[in-house]
Residue, then its C-alpha position, 0 to 999 in steps of 0.5 A: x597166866x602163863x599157861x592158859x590151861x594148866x589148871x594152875x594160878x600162874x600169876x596168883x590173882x585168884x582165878x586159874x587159867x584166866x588168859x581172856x577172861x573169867x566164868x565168874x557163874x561156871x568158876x572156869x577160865x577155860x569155858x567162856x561161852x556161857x549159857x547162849x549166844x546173848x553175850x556172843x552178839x554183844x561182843x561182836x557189836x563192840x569189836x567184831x573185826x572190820x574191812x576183812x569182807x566177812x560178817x559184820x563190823x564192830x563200833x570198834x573192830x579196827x580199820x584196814x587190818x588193823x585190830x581194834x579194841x581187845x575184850x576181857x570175858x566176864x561170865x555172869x550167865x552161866x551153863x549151871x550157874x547165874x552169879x558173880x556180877x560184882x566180882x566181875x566188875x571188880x575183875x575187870x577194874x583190876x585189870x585195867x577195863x576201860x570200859x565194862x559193857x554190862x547188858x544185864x539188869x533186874x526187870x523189876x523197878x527198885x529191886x537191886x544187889x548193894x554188892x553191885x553198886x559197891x562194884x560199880x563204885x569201885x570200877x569208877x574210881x579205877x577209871x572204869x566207864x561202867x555202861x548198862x542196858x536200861x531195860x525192856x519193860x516201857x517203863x520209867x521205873x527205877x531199874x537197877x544197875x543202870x538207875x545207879x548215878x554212876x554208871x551210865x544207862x543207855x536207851x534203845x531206839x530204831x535207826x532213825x532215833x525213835x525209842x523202842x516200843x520196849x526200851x525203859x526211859x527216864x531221866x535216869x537215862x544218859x544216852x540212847x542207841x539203836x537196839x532193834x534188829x542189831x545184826x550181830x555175831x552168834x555162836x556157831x550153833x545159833x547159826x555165826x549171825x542172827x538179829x537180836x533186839x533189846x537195849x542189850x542191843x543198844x548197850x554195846x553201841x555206846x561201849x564200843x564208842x567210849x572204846x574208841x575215844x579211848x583209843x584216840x585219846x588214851x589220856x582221856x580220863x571217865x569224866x571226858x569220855x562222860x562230857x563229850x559223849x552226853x554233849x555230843x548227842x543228836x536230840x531226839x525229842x521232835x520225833x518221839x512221843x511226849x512220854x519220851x521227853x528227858x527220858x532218852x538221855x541227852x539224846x542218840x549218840x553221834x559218833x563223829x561228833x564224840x570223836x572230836x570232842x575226845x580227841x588231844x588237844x595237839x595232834x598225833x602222828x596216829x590218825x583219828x579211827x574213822x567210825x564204822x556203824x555196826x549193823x543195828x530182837x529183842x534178847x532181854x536184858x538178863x537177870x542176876x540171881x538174888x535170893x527170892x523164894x520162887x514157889x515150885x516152878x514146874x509150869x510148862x510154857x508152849x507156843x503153838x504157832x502156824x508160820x509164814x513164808x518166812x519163820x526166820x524174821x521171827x524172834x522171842x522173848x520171855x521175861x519173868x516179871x519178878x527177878x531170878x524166878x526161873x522159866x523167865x530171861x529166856x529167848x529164841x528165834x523162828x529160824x529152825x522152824x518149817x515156812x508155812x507149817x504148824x508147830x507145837x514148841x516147849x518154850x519152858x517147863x520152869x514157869x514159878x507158880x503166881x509169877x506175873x510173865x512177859x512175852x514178846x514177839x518180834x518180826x524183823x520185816x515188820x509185817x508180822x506171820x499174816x497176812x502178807x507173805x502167809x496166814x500164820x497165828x499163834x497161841x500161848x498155853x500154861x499147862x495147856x490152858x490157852x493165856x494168849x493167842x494171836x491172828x498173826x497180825x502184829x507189825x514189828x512185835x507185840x507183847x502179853x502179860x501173863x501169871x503161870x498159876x492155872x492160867x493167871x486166872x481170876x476166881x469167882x470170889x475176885x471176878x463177883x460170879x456166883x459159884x452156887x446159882x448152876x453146876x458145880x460149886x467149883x465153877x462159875x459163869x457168866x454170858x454179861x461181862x458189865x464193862x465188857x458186856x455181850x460178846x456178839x458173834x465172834x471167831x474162837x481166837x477172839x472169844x479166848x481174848x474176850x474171857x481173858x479181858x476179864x481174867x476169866x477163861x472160855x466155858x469147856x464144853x462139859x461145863x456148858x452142858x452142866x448149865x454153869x452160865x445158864x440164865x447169864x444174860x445176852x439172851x444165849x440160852x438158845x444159841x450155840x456158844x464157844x467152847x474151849x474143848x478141841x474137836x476133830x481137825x486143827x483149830x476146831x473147836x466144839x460149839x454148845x448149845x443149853x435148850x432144847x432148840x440147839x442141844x448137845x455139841x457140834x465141832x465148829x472151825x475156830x475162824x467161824x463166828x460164835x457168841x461167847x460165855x466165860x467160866x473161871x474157877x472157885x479156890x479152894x479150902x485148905x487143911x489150915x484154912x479149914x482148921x483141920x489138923x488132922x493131916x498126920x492122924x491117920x493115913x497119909x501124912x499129905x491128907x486131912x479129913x474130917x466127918x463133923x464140918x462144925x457149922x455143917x454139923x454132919x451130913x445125915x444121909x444124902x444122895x451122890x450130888x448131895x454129897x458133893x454139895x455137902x464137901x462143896x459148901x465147906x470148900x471141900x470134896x470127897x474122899x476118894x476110895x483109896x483115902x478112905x480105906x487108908x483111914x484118912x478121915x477115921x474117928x472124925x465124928x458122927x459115928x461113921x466109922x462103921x457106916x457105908x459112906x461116900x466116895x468120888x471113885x466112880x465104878x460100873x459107870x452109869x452115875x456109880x460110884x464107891x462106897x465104903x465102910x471099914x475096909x469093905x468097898x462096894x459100887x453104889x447108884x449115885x440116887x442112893x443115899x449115905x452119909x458124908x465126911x469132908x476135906x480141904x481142896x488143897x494146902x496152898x501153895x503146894x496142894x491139890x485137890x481130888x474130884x469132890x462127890x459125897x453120900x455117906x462120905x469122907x472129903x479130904x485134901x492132898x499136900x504137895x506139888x500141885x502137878x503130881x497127884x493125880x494129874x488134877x488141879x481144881x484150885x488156884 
């Protein structure tokens, strides 16, 4: 170009105002930054500026005031955008990239963008070295780009060669290099230097070497720069476990021994560079976007976290485990967070429904929040269901699995709990977990990680007190038990008991030691599960519902909790008030048009609720009896349900998001 920011196409390459690269996701060559500091601290492990006394130093920054290698920006993560990473590597082919250094990849095995490969192809036939992050999932998975035979796919290790706990290995791994805790540039707004780990990390290590073998030898083609960086390795498979075996490559890069296998054969006046390591959090290597339905995404991701002396060795990450769903690929550090305080952080309100997640923690001093220099803990919530908690003790770092939908729960149906024998049949419990067996006394922590083992969650304390795990085994009937409901004062929980010896419900510490009963929730019907298809007939076109339940025949007349039961047994619930007077389940059968009938509106208190006839309304004594109509909980998987009761009543089910009706979700 020969103006950098007029707006104008001065060489005619297709991209305006590219003087140092291009946004290929924003379409700007004025706006390089991106979305984060992720490609910042890649950038300045290859070519931040050496022996100049400030920061850090690149593999290939330059020696004594001399510039080292030049980078071209390429863009693929955007700030509105996720795109363009084959065009990218194209871009930099076309103008004369000799290495592409590309800390991306999809964080699903076999999942990959033909359009990428064909980049990467044609990059190598322009002489392009392609390097890519392997990925941070422990797997030997084929993980896309750098599973491509092309390119050349770099593990991560610590300082010493041993792999990351998290790096992906394989024999389709070429080459490793330090990606834990890579001190590195940021932007200014993350604070110029952070530490990052991942093979994101490790990545521009190996970029930055080929760079300078290139610039030792510019005669050097792709096929030496390949031969003398894979020979020239240290072996590292003595000190790795067996898993490892060929699966870091030819081992962890040796830089001086790279550099005289690259060098000319008949010296130069120009002496060989002398290697400066670059100080070597996992930021994740990134996800490109391809077209996967996501479902709504609307799930909120908290961190409730107590730190300790030292918030600023803490760094995170999240991954979703399916590629491009959105709440995933995101990361951050403790550095803005108060010594020895208790936070509430929103780390997402994108979590897609049925997506399986990955979190990771990482501390850079190796000694976790507890118990060293403070008493810190955590706890992950999805829309304020606790997935995940933490006693702070976790070392280096440590990782959960979770799926955003009401938790990533099981349902009764999955986990073989009888939804019928207590309670509600919305809900069942369970005091022996087989495999699991009887908790014993355990703190409140320990208790939500104990139900989770079983993919089920803690009993409220409502449900306790509805006997929903009474008879359930471990002999708990008569003691107080953990709850999942909060009481007064930070991390109190309320303790239940279900006799006469221990009743009711008394707020207990989170750090005492109870025993454990665990509930999970039943799924419900839809309009199509049910065959309903009245939806649209009447009223909103969101609801169905219906009086004759086919088997269940008509309800004839039954009590409140009778009608419940009745909806209950179809997979459904009542109506509410509302829905009844919008006629949403008007001319169904069993002549209830004129009839007074159930509905789950509850009035006066005391065990009252609405009944209506028509577009008449008046409050009724649960004891009473009325008839009953039914209705799908939700139609998945964007639908909810509403509180389900019965008496002479309408059960009905809503469509839609599953967060915006009336705040409620029963099913999953």
């Amino acid at each position: 170009e020969t103006d950098c920011s007029d707006g104008v196409d001065n060489d005619d390459n297709g991209f305006v105002d590219d003087c140092n690269g291009y946004n290929h996701a924003d379409d700007s060559g004025s706006d390089l930054l991106g979305d984060g500091s992720h490609g910042t601290h890649c950038a300045g492990t290859i070519a931040a500026d050496n022996d100049n006394g400030v920061g850090v130093a690149g593999v290939a920054g330059g020696k004594q005031g001399n510039p080292g290698v030049s980078l071209m920006i390429s863009v693929g993560f955007g700030k509105t955008e996720i795109s363009g990473f084959a065009e990218a590597l194209v871009y930099g082919a076309d103008n004369g990239a000799h290495v592409s250094s590309n800390s991306w990849g999809y964080p699903l095995a076999g999942v990959y963008n033909q359009a990428e490969l064909d980049a990467i192809d044609y990059a190598n036939d322009a002489g392009t070295a392609v390097v890519f992050a392997a990925g941070n999932v422990n797997s030997n998975g084929e993980y896309y780009p750098g599973f491509y035979d092309t390119t050349i796919a770099v593990a991560a290790t610590d300082s010493t060669g041993k792999a990351a706990f998290f790096t992906n290995y394989g024999s389709w791994v070429d080459i490793s290099a330090p990606g834990i805790d890579v001190l590195s540039t940021v932007t200014v707004a993350d604070g110029e230097y952070d530490y990052y780990s991942g093979t994101s990390m490790a990545c521009p290590h190996i970029a930055g070497i080929l760079a300078l073998g290139k610039s030792l030898n510019p005669d050097a083609d792709l096929e030496l720069l390949r031969e003398c960086l894979f020979s020239s390795a240290n072996d590292v498979t003595s000190i790795n476990d067996d898993k490892y075996i060929d699966g870091l490559g030819t081992g962890v890069a040796n830089v001086p021994a790279f550099l005289d296998c690259v060098k000319p054969l008949v010296p130069t006046a120009t002496p060989a560079p002398t290697y400066t390591p670059a100080p070597s959090f996992f930021a994740p290597s990134l996800v490109p976007t391809e077209a996967i339905d996501c479902g709504i995404c609307d799930g909120k991701l908290t961190l409730e976290i107590t730190t300790d002396t030292y918030p600023g060795e803490i760094a995170w990450a999240l991954d979703s485990n399916t590629p491009v769903c959105s709440g995933g690929a995101l990361s951050g550090s403790g550095s803005a967070w108060g010594a020895g305080t208790t936070s509430t952080i929103t780390i997402t309100e994108s979590l897609c429904d049925d997506i399986s997640y990955t979190w990771n923690i990482y501390d850079s001093y190796g000694d976790g929040i507890c118990c060293l220099e403070g008493d810190g803990s955590y706890k992950l919530k999805v829309d304020g269901v606790v997935v995940h908690t933490s006693d702070g003790q976790y070392g280096s770092g440590e990782s959960a699995t979770f799926t955003s939908a009401s938790g990533g729960l099981a349902t009764c149906t999955s986990l073989g709990w009888n939804a019928d024998k207590f309670g509600s049949k919305l809900v069942c419990g369970e005091s022996d977990l087989s495999l699991g067996g009887c908790s014993g006394k355990i703190s409140w922590d320990d208790a939500v990680d104990f139900c989770a083992t079983a993919g089920a969650r803690l009993c409220t304390a409502d449900e306790l007190e509805n006997d929903e795990a009474k008879g359930t085994g471990c002999g708990l009937n008569d003691k107080l038990v953990w709850s999942s409901t909060e009481c007064s004062g930070s991390n109190k929980y309320y303790g239940v008991g279900g006799s006469s010896i221990k009743s009711g419900r008394k707020c207990f510490s989170g750090s005492k030691k109870k025993p454990v009963r665990c509930c999970a929730d039943e799924p419900l019907s839809t309009c199509a599960t049910l065959g309903w298809t009245n939806a649209a007939k009447h009223g909103s076109a969101s609801v169905c519902g219906e009086s004759d339940l086919g088997l269940g025949g008509c309800s004839g007349q039954k009590s409140w909790d009778g009608a419940v039961d009745f909806c209950a047994a179809a997979g459904a619930r009542l109506c509410t008030a509302d829905e009844l007077l919008n006629d949403e389940a008007k001319s169904t059968g069993c002549n209830l048009n004129n009839k007074w009938v159930w509905s789950s509106t509850e009035c006066g208190g005391n065990g009252h609720h609405e009944i209506t006839k028509g577009s008449d309304i008046k409050c009724h004594g649960n004891d009473k009896e009325k008839k009953v109509d039914a209705a799908p909980m939700f139609e998945p998987p964007e639908c909810i349900w509403m509180q389900l009761r019965a008496k002479q009543g309408i059960c009905v089910v809503t469509r839609g998001s599953r967060r915006d009706i009336h705040g409620v979700i029963l099913g999953i």
